[in-house]
N, CA, C and O atoms as a DFTB+ gen file, in Angstrom:
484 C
 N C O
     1  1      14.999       6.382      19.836
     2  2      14.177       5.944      18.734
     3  2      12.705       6.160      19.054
     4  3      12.230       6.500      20.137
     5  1      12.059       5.898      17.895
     6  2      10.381       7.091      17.969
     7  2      10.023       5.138      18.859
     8  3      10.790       4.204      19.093
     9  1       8.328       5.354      19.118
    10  2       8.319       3.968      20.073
    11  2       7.360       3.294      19.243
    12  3       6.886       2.322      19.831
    13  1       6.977       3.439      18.265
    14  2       6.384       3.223      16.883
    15  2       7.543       2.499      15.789
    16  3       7.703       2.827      14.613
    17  1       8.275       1.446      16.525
    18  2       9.488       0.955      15.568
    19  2       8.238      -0.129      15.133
    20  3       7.240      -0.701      15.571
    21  1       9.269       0.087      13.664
    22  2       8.408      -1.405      12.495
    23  2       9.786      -2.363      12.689
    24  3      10.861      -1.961      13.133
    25  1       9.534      -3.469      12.328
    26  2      10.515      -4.574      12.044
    27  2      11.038      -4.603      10.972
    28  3      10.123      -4.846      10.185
    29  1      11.954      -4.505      10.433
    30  2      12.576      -4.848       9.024
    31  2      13.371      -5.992       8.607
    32  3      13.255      -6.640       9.647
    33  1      14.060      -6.688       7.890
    34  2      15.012      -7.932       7.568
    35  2      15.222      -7.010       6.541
    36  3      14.482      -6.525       5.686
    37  1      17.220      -6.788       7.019
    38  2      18.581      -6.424       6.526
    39  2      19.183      -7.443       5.471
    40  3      20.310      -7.868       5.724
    41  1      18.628      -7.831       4.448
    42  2      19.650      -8.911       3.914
    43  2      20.356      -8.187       2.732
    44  3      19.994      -7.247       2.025
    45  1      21.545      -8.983       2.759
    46  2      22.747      -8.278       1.951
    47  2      23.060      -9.081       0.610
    48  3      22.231      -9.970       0.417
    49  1      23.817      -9.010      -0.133
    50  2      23.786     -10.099      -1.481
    51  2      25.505     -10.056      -1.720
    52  3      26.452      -9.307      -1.963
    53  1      25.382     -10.498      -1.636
    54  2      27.297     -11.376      -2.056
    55  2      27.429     -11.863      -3.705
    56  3      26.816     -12.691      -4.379
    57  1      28.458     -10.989      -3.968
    58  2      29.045     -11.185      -5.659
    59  2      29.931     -12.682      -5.299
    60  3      30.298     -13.168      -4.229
    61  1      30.068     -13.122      -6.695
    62  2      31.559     -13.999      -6.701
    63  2      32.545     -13.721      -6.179
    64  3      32.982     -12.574      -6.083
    65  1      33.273     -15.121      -5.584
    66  2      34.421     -14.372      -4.533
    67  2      35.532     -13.769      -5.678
    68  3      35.638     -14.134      -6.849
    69  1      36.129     -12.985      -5.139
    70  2      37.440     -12.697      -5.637
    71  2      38.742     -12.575      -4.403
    72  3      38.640     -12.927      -3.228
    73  1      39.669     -12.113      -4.913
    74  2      40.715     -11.837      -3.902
    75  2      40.650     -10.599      -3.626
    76  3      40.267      -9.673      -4.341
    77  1      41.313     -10.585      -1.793
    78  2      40.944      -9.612      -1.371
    79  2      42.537      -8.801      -1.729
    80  3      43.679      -9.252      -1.826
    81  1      42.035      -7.583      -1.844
    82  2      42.786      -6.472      -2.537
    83  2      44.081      -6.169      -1.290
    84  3      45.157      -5.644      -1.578
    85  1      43.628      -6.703       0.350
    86  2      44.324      -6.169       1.198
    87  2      45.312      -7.513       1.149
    88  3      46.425      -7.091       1.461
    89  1      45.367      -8.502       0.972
    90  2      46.137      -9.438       0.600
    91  2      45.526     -10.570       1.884
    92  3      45.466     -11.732       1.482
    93  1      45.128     -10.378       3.183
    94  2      44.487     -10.642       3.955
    95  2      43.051     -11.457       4.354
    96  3      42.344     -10.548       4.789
    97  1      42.471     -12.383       4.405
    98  2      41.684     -12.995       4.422
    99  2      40.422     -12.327       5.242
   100  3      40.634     -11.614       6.222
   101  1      39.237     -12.579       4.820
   102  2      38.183     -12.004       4.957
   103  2      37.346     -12.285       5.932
   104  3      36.774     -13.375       5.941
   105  1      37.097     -11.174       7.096
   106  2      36.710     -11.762       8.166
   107  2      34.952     -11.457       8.811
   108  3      34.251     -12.148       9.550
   109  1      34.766     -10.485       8.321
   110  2      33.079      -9.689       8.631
   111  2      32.605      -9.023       7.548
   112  3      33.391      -8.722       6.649
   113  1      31.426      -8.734       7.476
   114  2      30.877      -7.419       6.785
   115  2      30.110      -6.585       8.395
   116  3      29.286      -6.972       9.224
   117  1      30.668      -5.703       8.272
   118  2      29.771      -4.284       9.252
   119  2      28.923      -3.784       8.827
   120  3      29.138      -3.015       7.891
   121  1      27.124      -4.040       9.459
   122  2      26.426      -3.496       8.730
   123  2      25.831      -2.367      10.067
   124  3      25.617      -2.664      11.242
   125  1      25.703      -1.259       9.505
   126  2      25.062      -0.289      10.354
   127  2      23.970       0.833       9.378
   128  3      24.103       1.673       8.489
   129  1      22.640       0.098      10.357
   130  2      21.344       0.769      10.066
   131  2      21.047       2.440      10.499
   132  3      20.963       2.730      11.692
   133  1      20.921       3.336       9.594
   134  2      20.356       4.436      10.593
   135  2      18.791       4.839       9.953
   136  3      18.527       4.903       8.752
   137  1      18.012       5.044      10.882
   138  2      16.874       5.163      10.632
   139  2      16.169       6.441      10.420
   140  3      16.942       7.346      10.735
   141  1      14.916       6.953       9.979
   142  2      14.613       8.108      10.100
   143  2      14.934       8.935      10.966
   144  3      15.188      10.062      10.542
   145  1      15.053       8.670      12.617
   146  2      15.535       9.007      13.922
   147  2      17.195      10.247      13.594
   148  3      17.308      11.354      14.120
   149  1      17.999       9.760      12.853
   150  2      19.238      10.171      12.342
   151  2      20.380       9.258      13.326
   152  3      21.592       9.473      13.332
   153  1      19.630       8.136      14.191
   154  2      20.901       7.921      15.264
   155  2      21.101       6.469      14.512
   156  3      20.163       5.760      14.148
   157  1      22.111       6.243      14.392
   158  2      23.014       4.631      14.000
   159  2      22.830       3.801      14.576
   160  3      22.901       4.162      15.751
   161  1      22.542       2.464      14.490
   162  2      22.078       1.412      14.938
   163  2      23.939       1.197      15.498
   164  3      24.839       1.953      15.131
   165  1      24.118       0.040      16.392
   166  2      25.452      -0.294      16.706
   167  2      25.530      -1.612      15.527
   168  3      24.794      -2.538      15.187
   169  1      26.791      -1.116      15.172
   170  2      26.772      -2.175      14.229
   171  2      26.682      -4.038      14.279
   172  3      27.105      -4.694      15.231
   173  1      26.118      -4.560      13.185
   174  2      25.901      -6.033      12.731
   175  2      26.979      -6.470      12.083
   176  3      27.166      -6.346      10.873
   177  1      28.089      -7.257      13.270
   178  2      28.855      -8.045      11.949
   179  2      27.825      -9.573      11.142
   180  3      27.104     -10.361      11.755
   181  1      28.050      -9.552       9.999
   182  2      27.953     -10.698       9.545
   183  2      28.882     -11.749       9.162
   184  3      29.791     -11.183       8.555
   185  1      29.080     -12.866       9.210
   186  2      29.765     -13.724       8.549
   187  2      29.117     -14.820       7.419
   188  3      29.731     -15.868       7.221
   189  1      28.314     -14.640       6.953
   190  2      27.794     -15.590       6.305
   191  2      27.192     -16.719       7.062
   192  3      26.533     -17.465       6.337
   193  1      27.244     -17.149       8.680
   194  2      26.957     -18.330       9.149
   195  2      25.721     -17.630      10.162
   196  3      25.526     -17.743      11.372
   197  1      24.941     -16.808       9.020
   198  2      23.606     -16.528      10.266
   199  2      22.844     -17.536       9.967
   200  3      23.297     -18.254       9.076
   201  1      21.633     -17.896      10.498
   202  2      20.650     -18.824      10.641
   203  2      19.338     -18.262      10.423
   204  3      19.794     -17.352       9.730
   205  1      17.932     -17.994      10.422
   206  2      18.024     -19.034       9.121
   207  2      18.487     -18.636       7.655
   208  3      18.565     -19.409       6.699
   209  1      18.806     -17.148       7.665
   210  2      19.301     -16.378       6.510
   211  2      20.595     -16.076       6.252
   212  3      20.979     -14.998       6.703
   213  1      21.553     -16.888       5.509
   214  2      23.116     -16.303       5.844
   215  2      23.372     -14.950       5.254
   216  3      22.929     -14.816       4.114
   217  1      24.072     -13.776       5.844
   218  2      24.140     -12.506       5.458
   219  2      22.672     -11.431       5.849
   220  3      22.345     -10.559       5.044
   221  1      22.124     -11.578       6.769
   222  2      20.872     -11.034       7.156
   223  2      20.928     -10.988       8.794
   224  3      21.534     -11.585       9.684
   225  1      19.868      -9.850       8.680
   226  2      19.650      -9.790      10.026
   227  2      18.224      -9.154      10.120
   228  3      17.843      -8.568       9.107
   229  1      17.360      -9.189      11.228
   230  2      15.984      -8.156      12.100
   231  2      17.018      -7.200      12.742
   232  3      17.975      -7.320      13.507
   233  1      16.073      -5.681      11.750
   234  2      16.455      -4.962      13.436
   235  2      14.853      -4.561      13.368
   236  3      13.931      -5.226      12.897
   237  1      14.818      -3.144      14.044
   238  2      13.682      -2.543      14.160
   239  2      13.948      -0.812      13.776
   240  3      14.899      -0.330      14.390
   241  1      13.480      -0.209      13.180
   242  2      13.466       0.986      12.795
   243  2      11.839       2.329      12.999
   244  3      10.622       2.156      13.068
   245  1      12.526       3.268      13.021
   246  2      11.080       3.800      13.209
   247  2      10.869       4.386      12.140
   248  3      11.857       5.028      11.782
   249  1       9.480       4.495      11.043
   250  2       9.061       4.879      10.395
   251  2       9.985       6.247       9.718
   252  3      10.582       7.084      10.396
   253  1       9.912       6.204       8.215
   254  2      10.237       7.085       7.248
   255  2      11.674       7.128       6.606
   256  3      11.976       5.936       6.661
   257  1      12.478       7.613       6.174
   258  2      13.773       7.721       5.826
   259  2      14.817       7.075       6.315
   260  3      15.071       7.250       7.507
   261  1      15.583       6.265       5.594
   262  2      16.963       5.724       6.453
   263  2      18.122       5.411       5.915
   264  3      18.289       5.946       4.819
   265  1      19.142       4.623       6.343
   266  2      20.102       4.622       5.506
   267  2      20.622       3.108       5.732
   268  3      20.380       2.709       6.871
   269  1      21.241       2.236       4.951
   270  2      21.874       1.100       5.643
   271  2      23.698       0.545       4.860
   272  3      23.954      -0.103       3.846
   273  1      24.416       1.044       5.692
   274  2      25.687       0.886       5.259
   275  2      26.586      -0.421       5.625
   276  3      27.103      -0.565       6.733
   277  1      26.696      -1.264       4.667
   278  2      27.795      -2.325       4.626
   279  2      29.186      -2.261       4.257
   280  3      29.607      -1.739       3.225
   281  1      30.054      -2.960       5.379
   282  2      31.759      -2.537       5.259
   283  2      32.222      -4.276       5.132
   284  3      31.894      -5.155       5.930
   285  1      32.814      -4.392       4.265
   286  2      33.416      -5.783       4.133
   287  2      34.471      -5.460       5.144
   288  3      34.344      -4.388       5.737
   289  1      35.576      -6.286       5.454
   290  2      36.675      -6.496       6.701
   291  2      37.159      -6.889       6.663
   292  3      36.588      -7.970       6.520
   293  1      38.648      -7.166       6.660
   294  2      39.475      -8.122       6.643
   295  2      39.962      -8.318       8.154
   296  3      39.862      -7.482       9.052
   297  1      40.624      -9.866       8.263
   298  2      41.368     -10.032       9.689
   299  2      42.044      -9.186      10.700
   300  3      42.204      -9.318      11.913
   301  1      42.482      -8.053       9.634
   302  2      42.814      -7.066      10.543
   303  2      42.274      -6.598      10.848
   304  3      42.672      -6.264      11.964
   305  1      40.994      -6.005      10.551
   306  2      39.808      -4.479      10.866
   307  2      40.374      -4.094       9.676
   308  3      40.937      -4.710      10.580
   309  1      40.825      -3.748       8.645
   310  2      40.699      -3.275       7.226
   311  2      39.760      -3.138       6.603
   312  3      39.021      -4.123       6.593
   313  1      39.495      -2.438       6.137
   314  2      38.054      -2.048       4.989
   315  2      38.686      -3.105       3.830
   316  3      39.855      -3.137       3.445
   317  1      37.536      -3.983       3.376
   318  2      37.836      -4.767       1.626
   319  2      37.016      -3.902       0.493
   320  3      35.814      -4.043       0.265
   321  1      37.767      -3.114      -0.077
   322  2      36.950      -2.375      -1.000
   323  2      36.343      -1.219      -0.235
   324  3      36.851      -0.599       0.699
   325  1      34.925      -1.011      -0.918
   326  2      34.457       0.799      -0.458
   327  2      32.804      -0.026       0.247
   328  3      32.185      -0.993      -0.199
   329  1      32.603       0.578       1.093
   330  2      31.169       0.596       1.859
   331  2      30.383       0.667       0.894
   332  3      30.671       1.228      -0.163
   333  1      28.782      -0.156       1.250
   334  2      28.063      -0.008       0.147
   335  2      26.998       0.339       1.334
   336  3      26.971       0.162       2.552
   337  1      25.819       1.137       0.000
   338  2      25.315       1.614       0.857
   339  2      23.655       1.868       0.268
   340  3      23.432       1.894      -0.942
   341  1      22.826       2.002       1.046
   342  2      21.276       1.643       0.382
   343  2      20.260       2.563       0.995
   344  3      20.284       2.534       2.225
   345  1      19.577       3.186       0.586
   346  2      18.653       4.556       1.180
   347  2      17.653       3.411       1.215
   348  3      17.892       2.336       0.664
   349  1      16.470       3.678       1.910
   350  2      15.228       2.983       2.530
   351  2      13.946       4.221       2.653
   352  3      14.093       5.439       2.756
   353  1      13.117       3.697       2.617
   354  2      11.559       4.617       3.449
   355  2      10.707       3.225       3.962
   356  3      10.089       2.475       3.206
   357  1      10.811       3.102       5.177
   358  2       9.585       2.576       5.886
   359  2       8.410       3.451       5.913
   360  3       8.561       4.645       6.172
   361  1       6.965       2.841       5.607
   362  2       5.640       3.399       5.745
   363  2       5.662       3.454       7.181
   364  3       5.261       4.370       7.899
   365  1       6.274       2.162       7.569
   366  2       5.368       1.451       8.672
   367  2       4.089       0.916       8.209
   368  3       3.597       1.071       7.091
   369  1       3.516       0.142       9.394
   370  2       2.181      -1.048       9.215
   371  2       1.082      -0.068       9.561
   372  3       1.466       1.055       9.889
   373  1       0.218      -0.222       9.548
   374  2      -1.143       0.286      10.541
   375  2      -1.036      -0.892      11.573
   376  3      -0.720      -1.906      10.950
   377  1      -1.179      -1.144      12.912
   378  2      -1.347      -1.874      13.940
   379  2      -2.641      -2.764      13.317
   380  3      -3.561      -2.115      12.820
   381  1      -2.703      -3.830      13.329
   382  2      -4.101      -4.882      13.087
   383  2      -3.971      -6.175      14.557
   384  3      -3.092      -6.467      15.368
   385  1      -5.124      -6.560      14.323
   386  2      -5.679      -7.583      15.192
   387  2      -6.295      -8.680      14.632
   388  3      -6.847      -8.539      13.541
   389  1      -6.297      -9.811      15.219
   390  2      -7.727     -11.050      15.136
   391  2      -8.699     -10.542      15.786
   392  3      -8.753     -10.540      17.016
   393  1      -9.878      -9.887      14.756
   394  2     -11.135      -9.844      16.467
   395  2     -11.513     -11.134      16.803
   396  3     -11.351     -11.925      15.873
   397  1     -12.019     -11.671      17.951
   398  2     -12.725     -12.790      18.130
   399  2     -14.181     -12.931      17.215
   400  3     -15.224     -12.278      17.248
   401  1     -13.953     -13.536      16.786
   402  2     -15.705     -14.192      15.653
   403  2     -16.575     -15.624      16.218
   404  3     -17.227     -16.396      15.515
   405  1     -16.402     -15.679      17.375
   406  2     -17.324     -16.484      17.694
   407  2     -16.651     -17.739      19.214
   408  3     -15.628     -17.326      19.760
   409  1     -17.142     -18.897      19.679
   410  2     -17.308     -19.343      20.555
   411  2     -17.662     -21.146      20.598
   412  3     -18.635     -21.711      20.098
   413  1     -16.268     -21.893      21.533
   414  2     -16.506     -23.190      20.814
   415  2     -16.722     -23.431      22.669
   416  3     -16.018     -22.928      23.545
   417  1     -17.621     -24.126      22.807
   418  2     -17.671     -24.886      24.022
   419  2     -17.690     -26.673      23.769
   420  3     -18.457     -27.127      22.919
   421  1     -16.888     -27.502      24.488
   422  2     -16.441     -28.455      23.937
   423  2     -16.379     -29.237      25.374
   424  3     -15.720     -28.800      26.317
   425  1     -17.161     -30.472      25.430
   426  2     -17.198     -31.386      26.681
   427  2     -15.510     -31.928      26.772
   428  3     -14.710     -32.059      25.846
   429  1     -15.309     -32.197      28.357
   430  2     -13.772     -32.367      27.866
   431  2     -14.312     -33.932      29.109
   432  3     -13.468     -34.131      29.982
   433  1     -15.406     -34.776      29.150
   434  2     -15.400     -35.793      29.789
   435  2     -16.163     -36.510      29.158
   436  3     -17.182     -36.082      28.616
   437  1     -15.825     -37.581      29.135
   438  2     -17.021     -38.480      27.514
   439  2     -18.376     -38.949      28.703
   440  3     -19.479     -39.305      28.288
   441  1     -18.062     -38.871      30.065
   442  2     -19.617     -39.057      31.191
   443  2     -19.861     -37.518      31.928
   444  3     -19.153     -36.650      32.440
   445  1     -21.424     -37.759      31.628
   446  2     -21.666     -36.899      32.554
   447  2     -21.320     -36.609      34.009
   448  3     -21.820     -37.428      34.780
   449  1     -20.466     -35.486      34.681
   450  2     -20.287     -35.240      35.588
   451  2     -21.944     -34.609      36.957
   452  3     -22.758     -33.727      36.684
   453  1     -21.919     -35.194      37.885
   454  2     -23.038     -34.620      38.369
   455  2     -22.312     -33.917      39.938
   456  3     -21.244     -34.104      40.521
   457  1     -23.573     -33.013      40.215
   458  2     -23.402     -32.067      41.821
   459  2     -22.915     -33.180      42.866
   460  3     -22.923     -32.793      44.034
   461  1     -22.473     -34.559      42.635
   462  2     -22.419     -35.517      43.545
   463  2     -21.204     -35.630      43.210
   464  3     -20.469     -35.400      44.170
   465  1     -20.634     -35.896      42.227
   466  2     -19.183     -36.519      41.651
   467  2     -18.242     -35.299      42.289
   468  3     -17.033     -35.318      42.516
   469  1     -19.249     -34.187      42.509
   470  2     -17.746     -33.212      42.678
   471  2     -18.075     -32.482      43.974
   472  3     -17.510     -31.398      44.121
   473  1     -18.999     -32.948      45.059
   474  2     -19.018     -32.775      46.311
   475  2     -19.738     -32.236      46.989
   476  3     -19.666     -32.030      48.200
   477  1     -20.865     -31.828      45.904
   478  2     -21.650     -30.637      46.363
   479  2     -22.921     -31.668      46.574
   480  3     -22.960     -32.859      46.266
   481  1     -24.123     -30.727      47.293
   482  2     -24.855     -31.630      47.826
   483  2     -26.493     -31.044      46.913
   484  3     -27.554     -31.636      47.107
């Protein structure tokens, strides 16, 4: 991956439940990112019990073109239905900063300390 990765948040959106077509109860969604780079992220299962976003994830990507493919799952490793799937373009950020704007000097003893209190002569 380029070393210019931006951060992104993967979140996914969930229809009404229905039944699953494999007869089988529903166990992950597989999500795998590929980025401008052309190489595949290793895949993200989700279960709905992420924190603080259920169905989401951070990865990091490097700037321009990408792709992001979701596989529902059943208990077995079964596909539920067909992969969905979402094209992307990251700009990327420009890099920014806080400059420093100024300077607090702040007594941190409510008495004056003197060349005596601290040993010196």
């Amino acid at each position: 991956m380029s070393s210019n990765l931006v951060q992104v948040i993967v979140a996914l959106t969930q229809s009404a439940s229905v039944n699953t077509p494999t007869g089988a109860a529903y166990l992950n969604t597989s999500v795998v990112v590929t980025d401008s780079t052309g190489i595949a992220q290793a895949p993200v299962l989700l279960t709905g019990k992420e924190l603080p976003t259920p169905f989401s994830f951070v990865t990091s990507v490097a700037p321009g073109a990408g792709t992001v493919v979701a596989t529902d799952l059943d208990v077995n490793g079964a596909v539920i239905g067909g992969p969905v799937s979402q094209t992307f373009t990251e700009a990327g950020t420009p890099p920014t900063f806080a400059p420093t704007s100024g300077i607090t000097v702040t007594p941190v003893a409510a008495t004056p300390i003197t060349a005596a209190s601290l040993g010196r002569k």
